[in-house]
Structures are given as structure tokens and as C-alpha cells.
N, C-alpha and C positions, 0 to 999 in steps of 0.2 A: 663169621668173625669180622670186627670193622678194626682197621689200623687209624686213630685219630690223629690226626694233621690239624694242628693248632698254626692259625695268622700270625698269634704270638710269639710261637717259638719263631717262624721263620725269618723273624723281624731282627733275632737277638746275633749282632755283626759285630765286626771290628769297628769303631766310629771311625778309626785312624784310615785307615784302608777307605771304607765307604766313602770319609771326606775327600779322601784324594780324588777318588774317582770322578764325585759331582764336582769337584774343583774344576777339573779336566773339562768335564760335560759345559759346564757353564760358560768356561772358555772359549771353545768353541761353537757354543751358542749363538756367543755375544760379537765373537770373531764375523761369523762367516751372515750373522741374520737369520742364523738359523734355518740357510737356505741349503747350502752344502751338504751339513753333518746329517748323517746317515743319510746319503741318496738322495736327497732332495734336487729336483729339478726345478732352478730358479728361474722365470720366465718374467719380465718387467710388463707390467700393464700398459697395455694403450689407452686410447683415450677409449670409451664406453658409448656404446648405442643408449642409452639412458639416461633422460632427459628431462630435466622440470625444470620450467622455466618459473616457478610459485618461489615467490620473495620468504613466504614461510609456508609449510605444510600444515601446519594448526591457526589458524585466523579466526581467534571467537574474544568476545568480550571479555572473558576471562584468562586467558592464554595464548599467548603467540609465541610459536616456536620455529626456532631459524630452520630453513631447507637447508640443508648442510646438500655439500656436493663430493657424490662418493669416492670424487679420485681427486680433491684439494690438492693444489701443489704445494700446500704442510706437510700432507703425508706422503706425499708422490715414492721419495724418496725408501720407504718403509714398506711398500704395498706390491706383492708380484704373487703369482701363480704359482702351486707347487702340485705339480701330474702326481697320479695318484701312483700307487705302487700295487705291485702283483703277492700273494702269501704264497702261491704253491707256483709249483709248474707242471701238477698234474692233477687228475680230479679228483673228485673228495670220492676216497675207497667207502668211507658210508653214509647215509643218509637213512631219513625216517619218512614212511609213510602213515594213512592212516586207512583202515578198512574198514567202514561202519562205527564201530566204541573202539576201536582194538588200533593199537600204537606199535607199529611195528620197525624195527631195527632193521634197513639190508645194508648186504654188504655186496658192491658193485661187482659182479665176479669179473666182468670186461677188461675191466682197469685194473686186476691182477701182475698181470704179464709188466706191468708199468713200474710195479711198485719193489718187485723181487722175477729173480726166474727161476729160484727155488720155492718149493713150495711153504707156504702163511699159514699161519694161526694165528685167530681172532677170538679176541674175548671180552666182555665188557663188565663195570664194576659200576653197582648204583653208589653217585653221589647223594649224600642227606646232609643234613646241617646237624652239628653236635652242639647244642647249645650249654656247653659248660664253659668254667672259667669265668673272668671279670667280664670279655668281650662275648660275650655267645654269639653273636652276628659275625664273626670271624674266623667263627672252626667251624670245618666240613669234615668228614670221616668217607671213608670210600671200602666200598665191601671189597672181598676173596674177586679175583677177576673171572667169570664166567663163560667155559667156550660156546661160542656159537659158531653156524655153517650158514651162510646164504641169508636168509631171515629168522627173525624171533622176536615174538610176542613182547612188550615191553608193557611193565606195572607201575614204573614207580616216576619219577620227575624228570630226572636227570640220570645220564651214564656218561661213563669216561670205556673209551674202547682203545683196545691195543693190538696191535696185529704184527706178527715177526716173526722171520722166518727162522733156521737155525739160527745164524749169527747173532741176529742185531736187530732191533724195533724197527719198522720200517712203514707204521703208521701209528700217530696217536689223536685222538682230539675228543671232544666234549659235545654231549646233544641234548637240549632241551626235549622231552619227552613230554609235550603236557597233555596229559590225564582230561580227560573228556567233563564236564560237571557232572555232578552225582544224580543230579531232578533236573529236570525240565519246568521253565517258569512260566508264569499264564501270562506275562508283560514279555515274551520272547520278541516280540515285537517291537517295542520302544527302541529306541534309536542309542545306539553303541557310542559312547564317548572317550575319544584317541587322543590324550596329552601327550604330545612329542615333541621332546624338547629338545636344545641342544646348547650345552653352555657357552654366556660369554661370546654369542655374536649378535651387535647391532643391526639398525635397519639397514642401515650402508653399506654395514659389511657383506650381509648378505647382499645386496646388491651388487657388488665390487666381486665377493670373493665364490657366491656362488650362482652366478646368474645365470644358468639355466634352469635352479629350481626359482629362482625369482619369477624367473618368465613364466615358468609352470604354472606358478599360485596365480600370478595374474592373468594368464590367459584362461583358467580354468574357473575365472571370478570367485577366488579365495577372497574374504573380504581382509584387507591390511589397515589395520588399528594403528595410522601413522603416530600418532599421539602416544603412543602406550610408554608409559614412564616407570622406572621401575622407585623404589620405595623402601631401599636400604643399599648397603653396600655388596654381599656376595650372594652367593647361589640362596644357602639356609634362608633369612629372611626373607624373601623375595619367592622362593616357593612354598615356606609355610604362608604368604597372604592367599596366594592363591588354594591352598590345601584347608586351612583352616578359617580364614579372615581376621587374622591375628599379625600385629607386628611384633619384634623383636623381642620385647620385654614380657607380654603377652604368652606370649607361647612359651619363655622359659619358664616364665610363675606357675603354669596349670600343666604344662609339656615340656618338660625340662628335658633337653636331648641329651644333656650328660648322664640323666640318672634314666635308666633300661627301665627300669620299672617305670616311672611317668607317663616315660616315650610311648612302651606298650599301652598303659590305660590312658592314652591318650585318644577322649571322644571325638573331638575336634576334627578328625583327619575327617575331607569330604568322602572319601573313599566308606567310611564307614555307614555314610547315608546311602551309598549307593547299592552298600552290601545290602542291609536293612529293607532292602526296593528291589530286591531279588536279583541286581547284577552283580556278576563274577568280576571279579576287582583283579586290576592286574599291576604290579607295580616294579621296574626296572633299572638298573643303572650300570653302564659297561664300563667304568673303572671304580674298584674297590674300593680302591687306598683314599678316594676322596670322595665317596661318599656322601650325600648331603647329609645323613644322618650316620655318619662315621667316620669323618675327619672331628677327630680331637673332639667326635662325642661317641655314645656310649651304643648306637645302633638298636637293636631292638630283641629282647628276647624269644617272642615268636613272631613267626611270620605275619605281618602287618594286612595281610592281602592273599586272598583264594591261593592267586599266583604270585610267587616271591622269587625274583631271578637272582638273589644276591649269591647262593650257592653256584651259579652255575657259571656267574664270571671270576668267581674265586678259582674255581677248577679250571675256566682258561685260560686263566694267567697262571696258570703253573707248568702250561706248556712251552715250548720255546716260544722266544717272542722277538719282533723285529719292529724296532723303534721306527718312529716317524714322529717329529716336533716333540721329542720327549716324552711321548706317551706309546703303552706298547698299542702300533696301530694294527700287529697281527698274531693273533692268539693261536698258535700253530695253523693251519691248514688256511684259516680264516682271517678277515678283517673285522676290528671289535666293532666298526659302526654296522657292517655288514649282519652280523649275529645278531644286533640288536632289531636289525629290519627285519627277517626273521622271527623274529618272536612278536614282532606285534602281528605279522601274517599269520602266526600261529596261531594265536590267539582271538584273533577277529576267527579264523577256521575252526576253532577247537569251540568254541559257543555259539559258533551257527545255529541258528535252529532251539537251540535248547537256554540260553537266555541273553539278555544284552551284557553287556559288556563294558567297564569302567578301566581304563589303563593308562597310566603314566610309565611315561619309556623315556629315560633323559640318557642323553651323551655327551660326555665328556672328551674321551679317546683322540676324538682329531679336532678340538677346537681351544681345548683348554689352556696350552701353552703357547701358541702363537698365531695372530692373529689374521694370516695367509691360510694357515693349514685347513679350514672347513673345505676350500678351493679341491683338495686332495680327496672327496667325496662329493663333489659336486653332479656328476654321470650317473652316480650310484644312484643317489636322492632323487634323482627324473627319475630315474629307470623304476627305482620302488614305488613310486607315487602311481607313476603310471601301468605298472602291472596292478597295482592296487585299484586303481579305474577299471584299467581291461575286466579285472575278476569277478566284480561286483563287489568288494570287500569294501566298497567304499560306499554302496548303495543307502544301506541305513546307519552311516557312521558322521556324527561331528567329530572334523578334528580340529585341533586347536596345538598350531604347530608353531612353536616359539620357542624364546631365550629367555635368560633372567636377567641379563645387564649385556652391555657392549664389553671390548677387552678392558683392563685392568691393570694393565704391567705395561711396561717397556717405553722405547723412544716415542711410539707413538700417542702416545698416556699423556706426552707432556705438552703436546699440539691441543688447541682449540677444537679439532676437528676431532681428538683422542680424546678431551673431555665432555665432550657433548653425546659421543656415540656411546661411552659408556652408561651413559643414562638413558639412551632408550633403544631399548633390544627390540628386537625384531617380533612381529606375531601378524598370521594368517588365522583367520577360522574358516575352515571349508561347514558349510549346512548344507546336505544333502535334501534334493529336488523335494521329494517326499514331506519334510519336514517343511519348506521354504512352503509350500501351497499349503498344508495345513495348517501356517502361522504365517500368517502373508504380513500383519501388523509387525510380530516380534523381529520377520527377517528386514522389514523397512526400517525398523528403528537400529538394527545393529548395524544395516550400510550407515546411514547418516551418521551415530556413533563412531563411524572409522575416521570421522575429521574430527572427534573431541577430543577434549585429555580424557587418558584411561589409566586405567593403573592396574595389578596384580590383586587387588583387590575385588575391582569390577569382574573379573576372570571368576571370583568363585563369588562370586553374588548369581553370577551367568551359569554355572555350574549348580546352583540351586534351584534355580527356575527351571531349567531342562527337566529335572526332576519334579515339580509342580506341574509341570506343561500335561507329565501323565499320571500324575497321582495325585489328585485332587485333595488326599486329606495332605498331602505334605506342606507343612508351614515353614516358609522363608525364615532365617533369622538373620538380624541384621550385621553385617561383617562388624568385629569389636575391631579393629584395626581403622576403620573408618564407617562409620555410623552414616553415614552421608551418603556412601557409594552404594553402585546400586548394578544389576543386572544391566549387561548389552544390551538386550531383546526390550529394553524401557528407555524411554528417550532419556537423554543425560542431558541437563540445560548448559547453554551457551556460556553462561556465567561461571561456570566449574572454574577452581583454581587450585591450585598445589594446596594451600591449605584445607581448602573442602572436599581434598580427595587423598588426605593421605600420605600426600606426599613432603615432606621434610625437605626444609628451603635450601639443605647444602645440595640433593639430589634435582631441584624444579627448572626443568630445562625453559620454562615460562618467563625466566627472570633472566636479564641481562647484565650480565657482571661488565665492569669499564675496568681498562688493563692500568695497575699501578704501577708508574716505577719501582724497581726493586730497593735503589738507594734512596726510599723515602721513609723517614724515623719511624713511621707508624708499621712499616713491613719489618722493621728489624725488630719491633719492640713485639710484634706479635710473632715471629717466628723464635725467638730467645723465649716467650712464653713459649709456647709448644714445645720447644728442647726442656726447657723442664718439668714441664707435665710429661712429656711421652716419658723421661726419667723415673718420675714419682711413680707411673702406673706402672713400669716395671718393675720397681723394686716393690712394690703393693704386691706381687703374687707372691713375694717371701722365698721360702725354700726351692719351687720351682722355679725361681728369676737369679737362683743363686750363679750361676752360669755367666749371665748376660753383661754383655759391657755399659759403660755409663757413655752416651752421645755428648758430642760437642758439635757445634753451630758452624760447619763447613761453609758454605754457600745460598742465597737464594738463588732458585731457579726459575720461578715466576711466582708474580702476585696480579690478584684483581679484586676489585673490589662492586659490592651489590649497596649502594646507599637506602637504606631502609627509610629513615627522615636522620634530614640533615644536621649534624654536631648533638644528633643525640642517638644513633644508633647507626650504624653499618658493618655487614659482613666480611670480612679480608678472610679469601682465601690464598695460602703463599703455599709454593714448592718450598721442601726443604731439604738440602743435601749433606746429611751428617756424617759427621765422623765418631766410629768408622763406617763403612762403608755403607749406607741406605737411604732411601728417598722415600720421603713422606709430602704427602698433600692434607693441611689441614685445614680444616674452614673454622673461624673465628667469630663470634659473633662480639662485638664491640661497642660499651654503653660510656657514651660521654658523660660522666658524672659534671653535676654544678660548682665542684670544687678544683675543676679541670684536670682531676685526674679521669684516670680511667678504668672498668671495670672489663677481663677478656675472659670469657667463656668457652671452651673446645666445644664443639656442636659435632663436627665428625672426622674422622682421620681416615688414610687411607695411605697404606705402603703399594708403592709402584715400581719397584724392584723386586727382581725375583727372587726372596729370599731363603727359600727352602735350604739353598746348601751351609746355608749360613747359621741355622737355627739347630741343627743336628743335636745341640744339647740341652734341649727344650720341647723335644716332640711327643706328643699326643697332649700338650698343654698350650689353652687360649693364648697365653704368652710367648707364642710361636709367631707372631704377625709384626711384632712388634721387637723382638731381640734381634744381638749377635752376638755369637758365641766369643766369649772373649778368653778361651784356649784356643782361637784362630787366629790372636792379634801376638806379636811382639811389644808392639808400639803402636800409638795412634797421635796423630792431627790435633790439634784443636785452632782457634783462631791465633791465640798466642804466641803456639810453638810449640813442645813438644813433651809430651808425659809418659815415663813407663807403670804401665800395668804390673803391678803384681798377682 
């Protein structure tokens, strides 16, 4: 018998209550840095053993891009260490081994005495995905609970185990159980490819916030792709180039992430070439709620990949959890970066031998809200890397260990030093020794490549060739996203520019913006444009936008400008701080007509406040980035003076 547990119901709250609370949460957020609330240990950065004296890190005829310096006294202020945090204070009562094919459940009987001094009962219940309802990637179902003693044989994906003595539960928690492949492939041998990602931190940051896996990747001659420029605004875009070689528009026309049916016959995914090539495809992500294909889209109605983890952090978020930077950083027993290091170990183990291996592992958990917190996993990520060395797990594996943009939000967002890192996230490719002597050409041209412009694109052109490199009849296609870009392992010429790679001139860290007064006519006249275009596209969703308040033109908070040619085209990008309460960055593009007016175009916007608490009555709709709730105003601001909402 399954009892289903539907995402959906558990979603259906008081808004009035829920609001309160993130009110609260946000407050104290914004109070303390985010450093205090819950437990956080606030530590101020010193100055950094790490050093480049290089005027820019990109110097090619087609692109120069500033060396930015990880600890600017812009951000000095904004920038500290936050020690990581403990989930239990006793050991995990179970754990999974594996014996030849056979997956087995113990239960530590040692660590008994720890947990009760009456005597336990354990039992365990398979997790499956119920794929009913509008969201099918949302419900999980969980069988009748099962007793066991000591060990047992395990069949299926996932279990949820429970152990209690008379009284009271006194262990719960969730195990990825992966099931072994069914065949054995004749390519067992071909080299295992490890997408590990992590949202949302830049090259600096990582440098700044986690410098001992910095030190790792470089000491261990990781090649870093200083140049690597992302090519849209959030996570979605910016991993379908790399998954698909498609941008934005592209992949909504033929893989439209709102509609499940698309999404599922969606050929595009490189995962599915990989299938096609006899490897076991593995694909992960440790927070649900934002999902790259589950925020405010429609997820997927079967499993996209062999191995599909999205069941198994739905079930660990439904155990207790203890926050860290607003995200749960501990899924009972466990920590969710921790779980998720895990399951690529598992996974590299569980198709040893029997075929290669394709997996994207992305995390969210400890980097997504605040631009310190990666800092709070920094020990972990040696320590994984390097038991992944010690094991050999890494012997025939490329990994390609990266982000999809810098931070996003907050005070630091509004520094020079906050707008440049969020354009170029960070990325490492480890090539394994193996691989480097049988392609001695391919591995020369990807070092040199680490000094060109690159993009999310070049990542899955690089992702194709791997797959050519052993399969001769496979034919490259070329990325639609960027027709031009091309594979790491092929030289990229010195000439590349943002435009022949892809990359869209509001994102091209290649171009250098000159800082505009803010009281200059042309900043006021294009930020009053943008107040009434962000207006227009809100009330354009209609029924969904019915909620949202109308902005008025509060303050600039910076502008700059990129001169394209002179009194006949340039870009003004301006901060804009509306009322009521949000902050927008738009980039404008600006055409001097002959008649001396002017023609102004949005090119891209971007909200740099954190808006979630704000939008509570507009959620699982696109018009969630862009409103506020305007049953959370009394009254609002404008330049004027003063208007009541009705």
C-alpha cells in the first residue's frame, strides 16, 4: 500500500502567517548580513595569500578583461567567513554498502546505546516518484514501513528508514540506494564525465570564499577557464547552453520548460547523446523548491536520466531541517552539500566496471542566498576531491567543476566589483592523466584556451568531442546558441569577441562601461523609461499580475555608460530604486535619431533585491521577478508625494 504525498498540497498555507514570518526572516537577514541569524559565525577576511599582479586576466585582440581583486575595498565591507556547522552529535545509526550486484541497508548496532537505552525498532519504506497531478516531478509516494535487524538486501532507489523505541522516533533519515546497471557496456572504458556545479559563485568568489578548494584545483593542475563568461541572466539559461547549445528563446520554442511534455521530448539534452553511447547518465540537484527545471516551470514527467535524484531530496527535506543562509543546509542527520558529494561517489562506484558514466550534480543549498556561505563548505570540498583522488574515482573521470553566474542580489550587486563577478562564474576542468597522453594535441589546446573568452556554450561543444574522441561515427552539431563556438580541445582564435561567442553586450565583461552621473537628463530619461516598461510587462501577464503594485521612480542608484559610436548609439545601464520597495538594474540600448529625438530599447533587466517575500501572491508565475504584492502596501512613495492604493 503507498500513502501519496503530493509538493502541492504541502505548499497550500496561510499567506498571512507565511508572510509574517519571511518578513521576520528578511529582517533579520538584512539586520545582521546574514551573519548571525541562525548560528552563523561571522569571521572578517584578512588580506589573502593570492596574488596577480596581471593588469587583466584575458589580453587577446578581441577581449580584455579587468583582473578584478578578490578582496576590493568596494566589497571589503560585505565579505567574511561563515565556519561551517555540525547536523548531528552522534553517528549516522545507518548507512549502505554494496556486496558484488547486492545493495545492502545496515544498521550500526554500536551506535545503539547512543541513540535510546531502551530497546529500537527499525524499519524502512521505499521512496518512488508518483507522477500524477499538474506537477508529476513533485509527488513522491512512500510504501507501508518495513522491519529490518542488522542488514537487508535493498531493490529499489531510494528508502526513508525509521527507528524508535517505545516512546518516540529516535532516528529518521533518507538513502540513495543506486541499483547497479542492468548490462555491461563494450565502451566501459571511455572516460566518465562529472558536471559539478555549484550556483551563483564567481571566479573571486571562489577564491575569497573558498580557498582551499581554489588551492586544490590549482595545485592539482585543474585547468581554470579565466575567461569563461556566462550568456544570460540566471541559472535556466546558462545550463541549458551548456546541456543543449541553445539560448533562451531557443530552447523555449523546441523545450519549452513550462509545458512537461516538451521538457520530457526534449532531444536536445546532451545527456541523451551520452545515453545513446552506452553511458549511464546521472542527473542531481539538492534544493527542490528551485530547481532549474522546477522553479516556476513544469519539471519533468519521467525521469530525464538512468539516475534521477529529484525524489530523494524531496524526502530529505521533509525531515527536520536546520537552516544556514536561508537554505535548509541540514536535511536531518546530514548536510544537503554533503548528500549530494555522496551520490556522485556513488555513482562513479555503482558503474565501475560496468559502463562509463555521464552526471550533472548541481548545488544550490549553501551558495544560493548569500554570497559568504559557499566559505561554510569549503573543508568538505578538499576533503571530497581528495578522497576522490586517494580512491581512484577520479582515475578515468573529466570533471568540469563550475557555476553559472557570480552573486545576483544584495549590497554587493551594486559595487563594480558585484557587477563584473556576476558575469564570470568560476570553472575548473580536471582531464585525467590517461586521457592527457592519448590527446596530447586536444589537452594543449584546452590549457591555452584557459586564457581566451569562453562561454557555456564552448562547455557543450567540449562535451561533444569527448564523445567523438571514442566514437568515431559520432557527428559534432554545431551549438544553435552560437554557431561560431566551438569545443576546448580545438584552438579558439585570439580574435573571439562577445559577439562571435554568444555572448549579449549587457552580459560582455570585454567592454568597458565609463561611470555616468546619476543627475544627467539622459539617466533620468532612461530610467522613467524602464519604470514604465517594467509597469507595462507586468500588467501584460493579466490575471496573474492582477496582485502587483504599479512602481514609481524612487531614486537612481548608479549609471554607466558603454559608447557604441558617438551621438548615434550607446548603452546606459542605470540602477533603479522603486517604489515600493525594489531594485532593478537595466541596460538600455540608446539610438540618437536625426531628428534629435531619441529611440530607447530594454535589452535586459535584472532584480537585485531579494524579492521572494515580497511576491508571495504571484508564485509559480514568470511574474514573480518582477512584482510586489500590493496587499502588502498601505500606501506608497512616489516622486511627488503620496498616493493611496486601493
Amino acid at each position: 500500500m503507498f500513502v501519496a504525498v503530493s509538493m502541492d498540497l504541502q505548499l497550500i498555507y496561510n499567506y498571512k502567517y507565511i508572510f509574517v514570518i519571511m518578513v521576520v526572516l528578511n529582517m533579520l537577514y538584512f539586520i545582521f548580513d546574514g551573519s548571525s541569524f541562525n548560528g552563523i559565525d561571522k569571521v572578517q577576511l584578512d588580506s589573502s595569500p593570492f596574488r596577480e599582479n596581471k593588469k587583466y586576466i584575458i589580453d587577446t585582440p578581441g577581449c580584455r578583461i579587468e583582473n578584478l581583486n578578490p578582496y576590493s575595498e568596494e566589497i571589503k565591507e560585505y565579505i567574511y567567513t561563515i565556519k561551517k556547522i555540525t547536523c548531528r552529535n552522534k553517528g549516522l545509526l545507518t548507512y549502505i554498502s554494496r556486496f558484488k550486484d547486492k545493495v545492502i541497508l545496515n544498521l550500526n548496532m554500536s551506535l545503539l546505546p547512543e541513540y535510546s537505552i531502551f530497546h529500537v525498532d527499525c524499519c524502512y519504506s521505499v521512496i518512488s516518484r508518483n507522477p500524477t497531478g499538474s506537477k508529476p516531478d513533485d509527488n513522491i509516494s512512500f510504501s507501508d514501513c518495513i522491519p529490518f535487524h542488522d542488514t537487508v538486501h535493498i531493490k529499489h532507489d531510494f528508502i526513508r528508514v525509521e527507528c524508535s523505541n517505545f516512546f518516540q522516533k529516535v532516528y529518521v533519515n533518507v538513502h540513495s540506494t543506486l541499483q547497479p546497471p542492468k548490462e555491461v557496456a563494450t565502451n566501459a572504458a571511455d572516460p566518465n564525465v562529472l558536471l559539478i556545479g555549484i550556483d551563483g559563485v564567481s571566479r573571486s568568489n571562489l577564491i575569497r570564499s573558498m580557498p582551499r578548494t581554489y588551492q586544490f584545483c590549482e595545485r592539482n593542475r585543474w585547468i581554470n577557464l579565466k575567461g569563461y563568461n556566462k550568456i544570460a541572466d540566471n541559472t535556466y539559461p546558462n545550463l541549458m547552453a551548456v546541456l543543449s547549445g541553445m539560448n533562451f528563446s531557443q530552447a523555449e520554442s523546441v523545450c519549452d520548460p513550462y509545458d512537461k511534455v516538451a521538457l520530457d521530448n526534449c532531444q536536445h539534452f546532451i545527456w541523451r547523446e551520452f545515453k545513446r553511447h552506452n553511458y549511464s547518465t546521472a542527473y542531481a540537484e539538492d534544493t527542490s523548491r528551485i530547481g532549474t527545471f522546477n522553479w516556476i516551470k513544469a519539471g519533468f514527467t519521467n525521469p530525464p536520466t538512468d539516475y534521477y535524484f529529484r525524489p530523494y531530496f524531496l524526502a530529505a527535506e521533509d525531515l527536520s531541517i536546520k537552516y544556514l543562509c536561508l537554505r535548509a543546509h541540514c536535511t536531518g542527520p546530514e548536510k544537503t552539500g554533503i548528500r549530494m558529494q555522496n551520490l556522485i561517489k556513488d555513482f562513479v562506484s555503482t558503474i565501475r566496471n560496468a559502463t562509463p558514466g555521464f552526471g550533472l550534480f548541481w548545488m544550490n543549498s549553501f551558495s544560493h542566498e548569500d554570497v559568504n556561505c559557499p566559505s561554510s563548505l569549503d573543508d568538505d570540498f578538499v576533503d571530497f576531491f581528495e578522497e576522490m583522488e586517494r580512491g581512484g574515482e577520479f582515475n578515468n573521470t573529466i570533471v568540469i567543476f563550475f557555476s553559472d553566474h557570480g552573486f545576483r542580489f544584495g549590497k554587493i550587486r551594486l559595487t563594480h566589483t558585484g557587477w563584473m563577478e556576476e558575469r564570470l562564474p568560476f570553472i575548473y576542468i580536471r582531464i585525467p592523466e590517461s586521457f592527457r597522453l592519448k590527446h596530447l594535441e586536444a589537452y594543449s589546446n584546452l590549457v591555452s584556451n584557459s586564457d581566451k573568452l569562453t562561454t557555456p556554450y564552448d562547455i557543450h561543444m567540449t562535451l561533444q568531442h569527448i564523445l567523438s574522441l571514442s566514437n568515431k561515427n559520432y557527428v559534432e552539431s554545431p551549438s544553435q546558441g552560437c554557431p561560431q563556438c566551438k569545443s576546448l580541445f580545438k584552438p579558439i582564435e585570439s580574435s573571439r569577441t562577445c559577439g562571435t561567442s554568444g555572448i549579449p553586450q549587457p552580459y560582455c565583461t570585454c567592454s568597458r562601461y565609463e561611470n555616468l552621473s546619476k543627475k544627467t537628463p539622459l539617466v533620468r530619461e532612461v530610467a522613467n523609461f524602464f519604470i514604465s516598461h517594467i509597469n507595462n510587462l507586468v500588467k501584460s501577464y493579466g490575471e496573474a499580475s492582477k496582485g502587483c503594485s504599479v512602481y514609481f521612480l524612487d531614486k537612481i542608484s548608479h549609471a554607466k555608460s558603454l559608447v557604441i559610436e558617438k551621438n548615434v548609439e550607446e548603452n546606459v545601464l542605470v540602477g533603479v530604486v522603486a517604489n515600493p520597495d525594489a531594485i532593478f538594474e537595466a541596460n538600455v540600448k540608446v539610438i540618437y535619431n536625426s531628428n534629435a529625438t531619441k529611440t530607447f530599447t530594454l535589452m535586459e533587466t535584472n532584480r537585485l533585491d531579494r524579492y521572494a517575500p515580497k511576491t508571495f501572491c504571484v508564485q509559480n508565475s514568470p511574474v514573480q521577478m518582477y512584482c510586489y504584492c500590493k496587499s502588502l502596501l498601505k500606501r506608497i512613495t512616489n516622486e511627488k508625494g503620496h498616493r493611496t492604493l486601493n
